[in-house]
Residue frames as qw, qx, qy, qz and C-alpha x, y, z in Angstrom:
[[0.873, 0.174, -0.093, -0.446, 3.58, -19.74, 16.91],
 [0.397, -0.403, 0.816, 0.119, 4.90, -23.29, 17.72],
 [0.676, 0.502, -0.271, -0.466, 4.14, -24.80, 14.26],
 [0.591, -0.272, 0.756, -0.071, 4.57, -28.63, 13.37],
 [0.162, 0.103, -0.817, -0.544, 4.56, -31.12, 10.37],
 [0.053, 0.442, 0.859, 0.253, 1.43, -31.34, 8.99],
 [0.140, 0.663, 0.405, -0.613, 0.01, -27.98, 10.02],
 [0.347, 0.703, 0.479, 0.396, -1.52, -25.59, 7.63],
 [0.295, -0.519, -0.204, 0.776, -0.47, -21.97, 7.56],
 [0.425, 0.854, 0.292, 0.067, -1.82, -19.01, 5.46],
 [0.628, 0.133, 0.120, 0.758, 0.66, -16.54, 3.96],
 [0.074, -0.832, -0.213, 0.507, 0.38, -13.00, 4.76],
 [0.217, -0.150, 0.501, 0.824, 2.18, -12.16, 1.13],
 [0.241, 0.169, -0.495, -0.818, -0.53, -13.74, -0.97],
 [0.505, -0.103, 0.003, -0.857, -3.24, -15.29, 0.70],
 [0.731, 0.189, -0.650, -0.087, -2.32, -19.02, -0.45],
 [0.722, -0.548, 0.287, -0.310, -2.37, -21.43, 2.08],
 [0.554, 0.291, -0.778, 0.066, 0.51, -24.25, 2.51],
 [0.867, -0.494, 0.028, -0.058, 1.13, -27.48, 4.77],
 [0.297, -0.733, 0.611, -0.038, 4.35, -27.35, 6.72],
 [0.848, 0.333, -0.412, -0.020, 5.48, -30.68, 4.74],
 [0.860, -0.045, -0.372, 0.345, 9.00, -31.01, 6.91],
 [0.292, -0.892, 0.338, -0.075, 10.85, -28.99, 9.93],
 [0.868, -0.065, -0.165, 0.463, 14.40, -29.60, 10.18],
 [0.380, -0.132, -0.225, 0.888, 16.46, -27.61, 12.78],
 [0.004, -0.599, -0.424, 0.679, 15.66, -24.31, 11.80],
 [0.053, 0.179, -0.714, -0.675, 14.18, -24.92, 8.50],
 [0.509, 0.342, 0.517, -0.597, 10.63, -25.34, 7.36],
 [0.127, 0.028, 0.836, 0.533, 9.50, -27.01, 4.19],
 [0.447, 0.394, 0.512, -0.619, 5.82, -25.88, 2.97],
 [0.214, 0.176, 0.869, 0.410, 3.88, -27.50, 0.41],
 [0.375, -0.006, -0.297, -0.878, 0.67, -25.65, -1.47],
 [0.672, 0.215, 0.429, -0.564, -2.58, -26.41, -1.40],
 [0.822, 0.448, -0.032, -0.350, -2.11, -28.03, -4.88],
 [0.925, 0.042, 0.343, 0.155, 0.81, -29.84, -4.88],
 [0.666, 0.662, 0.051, 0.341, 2.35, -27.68, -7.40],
 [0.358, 0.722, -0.309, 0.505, 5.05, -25.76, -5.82],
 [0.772, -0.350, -0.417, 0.329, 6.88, -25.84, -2.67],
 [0.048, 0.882, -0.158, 0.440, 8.94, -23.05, -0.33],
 [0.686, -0.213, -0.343, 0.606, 12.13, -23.52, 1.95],
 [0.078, -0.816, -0.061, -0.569, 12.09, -21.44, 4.65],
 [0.215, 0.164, -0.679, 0.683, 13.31, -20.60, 8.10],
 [0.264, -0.618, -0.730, -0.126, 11.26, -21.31, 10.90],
 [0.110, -0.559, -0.374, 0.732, 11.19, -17.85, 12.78],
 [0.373, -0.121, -0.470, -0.791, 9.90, -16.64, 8.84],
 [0.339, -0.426, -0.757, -0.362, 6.75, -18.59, 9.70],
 [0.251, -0.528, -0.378, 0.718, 6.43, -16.12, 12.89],
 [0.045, 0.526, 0.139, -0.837, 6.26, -13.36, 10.70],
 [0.375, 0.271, -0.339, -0.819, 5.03, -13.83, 7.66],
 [0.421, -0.006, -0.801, -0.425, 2.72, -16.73, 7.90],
 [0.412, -0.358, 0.309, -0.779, -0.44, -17.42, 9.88],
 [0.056, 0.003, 0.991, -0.124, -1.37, -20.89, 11.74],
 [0.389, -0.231, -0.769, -0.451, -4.63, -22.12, 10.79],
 [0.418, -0.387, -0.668, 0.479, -5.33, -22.73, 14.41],
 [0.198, -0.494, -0.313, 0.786, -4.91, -19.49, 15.21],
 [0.085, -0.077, -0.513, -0.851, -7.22, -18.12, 12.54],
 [0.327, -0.298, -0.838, -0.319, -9.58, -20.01, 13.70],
 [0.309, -0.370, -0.536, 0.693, -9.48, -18.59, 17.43],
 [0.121, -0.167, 0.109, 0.973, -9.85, -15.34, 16.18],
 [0.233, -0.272, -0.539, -0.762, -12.84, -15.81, 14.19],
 [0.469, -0.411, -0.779, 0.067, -14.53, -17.58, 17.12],
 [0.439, 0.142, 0.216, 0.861, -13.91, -14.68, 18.87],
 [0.178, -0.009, -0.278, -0.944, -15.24, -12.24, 16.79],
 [0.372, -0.388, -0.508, -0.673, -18.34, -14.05, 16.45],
 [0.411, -0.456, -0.704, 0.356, -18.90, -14.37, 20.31],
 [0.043, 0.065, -0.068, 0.995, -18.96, -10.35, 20.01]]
């Protein structure tokens, strides 16, 4: 996933969605959906444990073309 500031990504932990607030290097800043908390991370974490919005969307489309 080639992920940029300002995307949205869902968490595969707990369901919550953040926006990728700030890459630097190989760091990743993600802001909630409310504002209230934040998470520093590496970006190859957002490979595995966090899904792009985008690609959520694909999927569903998809499914309903089944």
């Amino acid at each position: 996933m080639k992920t940029k500031d300002g995307d949205t990504v869902k968490s595969l932990f707990n369901g919550k969605y953040y926006k990728v607030k700030k890459i630097m290097k190989n760091m990743a800043v993600l802001q909630s959906e409310d504002g209230q908390s934040q998470i520093l991370t590496e970006v190859e974490n957002l490979n595995l444990f966090y899904e792009k919005m985008e690609d959520i969307r694909a999927i569903r489309v998809r499914i309903e073309a089944l």
